[in-house]
C-alpha positions in Angstrom: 10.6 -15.2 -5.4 13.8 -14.4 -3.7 15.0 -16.7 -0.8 12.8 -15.4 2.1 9.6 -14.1 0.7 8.3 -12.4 -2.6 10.3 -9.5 -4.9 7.6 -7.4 -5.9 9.9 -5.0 -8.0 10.6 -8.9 -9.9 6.7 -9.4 -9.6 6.1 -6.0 -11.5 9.0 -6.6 -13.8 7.7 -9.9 -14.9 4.0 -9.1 -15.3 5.3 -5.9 -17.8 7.4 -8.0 -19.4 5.2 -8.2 -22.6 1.8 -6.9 -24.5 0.0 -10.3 -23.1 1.3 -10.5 -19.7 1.4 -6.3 -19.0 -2.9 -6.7 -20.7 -3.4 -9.1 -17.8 -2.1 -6.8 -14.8 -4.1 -3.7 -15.6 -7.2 -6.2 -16.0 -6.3 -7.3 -12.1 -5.1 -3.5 -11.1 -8.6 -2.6 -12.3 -10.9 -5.2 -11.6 -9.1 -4.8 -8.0 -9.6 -1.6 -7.7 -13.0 -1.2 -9.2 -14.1 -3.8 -6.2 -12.5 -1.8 -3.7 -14.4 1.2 -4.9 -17.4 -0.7 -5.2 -16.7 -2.3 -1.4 -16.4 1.1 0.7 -19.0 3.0 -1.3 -21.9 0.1 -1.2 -20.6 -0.9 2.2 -20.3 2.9 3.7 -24.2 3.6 2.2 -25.6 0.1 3.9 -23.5 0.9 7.0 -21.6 -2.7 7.2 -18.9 -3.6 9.5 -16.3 -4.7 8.5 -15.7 -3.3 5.2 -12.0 -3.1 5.5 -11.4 -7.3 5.4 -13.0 -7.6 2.0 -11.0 -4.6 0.5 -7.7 -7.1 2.1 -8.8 -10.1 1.1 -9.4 -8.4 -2.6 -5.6 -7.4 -2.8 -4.0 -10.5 -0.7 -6.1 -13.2 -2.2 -8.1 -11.9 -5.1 -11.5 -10.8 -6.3 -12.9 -14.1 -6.0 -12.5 -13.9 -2.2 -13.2 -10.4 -1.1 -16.2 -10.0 -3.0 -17.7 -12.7 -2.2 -16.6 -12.2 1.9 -18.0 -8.7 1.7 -21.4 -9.9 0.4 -21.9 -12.4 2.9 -21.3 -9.7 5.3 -23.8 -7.4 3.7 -26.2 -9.9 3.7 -25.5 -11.1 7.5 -25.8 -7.6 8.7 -29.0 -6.9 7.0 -31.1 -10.0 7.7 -29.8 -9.5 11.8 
């Protein structure tokens, strides 16, 4: 992290730094964007509001919140 916030180009650097680190950030790049796919598609066919804050949450926070988040909403919105 640089003084005011984070260097991504450093971020990036870092995670391809080696076999073991670069194996782990196409497992996030894909689990991440295999969600997001998942998100708008199932979210677009069931008509749910509010698709776009799980697809944020997915890339600001991780998979562990925005799937999670967008299931509640699909399940709030089909029981109302």
């Amino acid at each position: 992290m640089n003084e005011y916030g984070v260097d991504m180009p450093l971020l990036f650097q870092m995670g391809f730094a080696n076999s073991a680190t670069s194996l782990f950030m196409i497992d996030l790049l894909l689990v991440g964007t295999v969600a997001t796919i998942f998100i708008i598609s199932d979210g677009t066919k069931h008509s749910i509001r509010y698709k776009w804050l799980p697809v944020i949450g997915v890339f600001l926070v991780g998979i562990c919140f925005g799937l999670p988040l967008y299931l509640y909403l699909k399940e709030r919105q089909l029981t109302s």
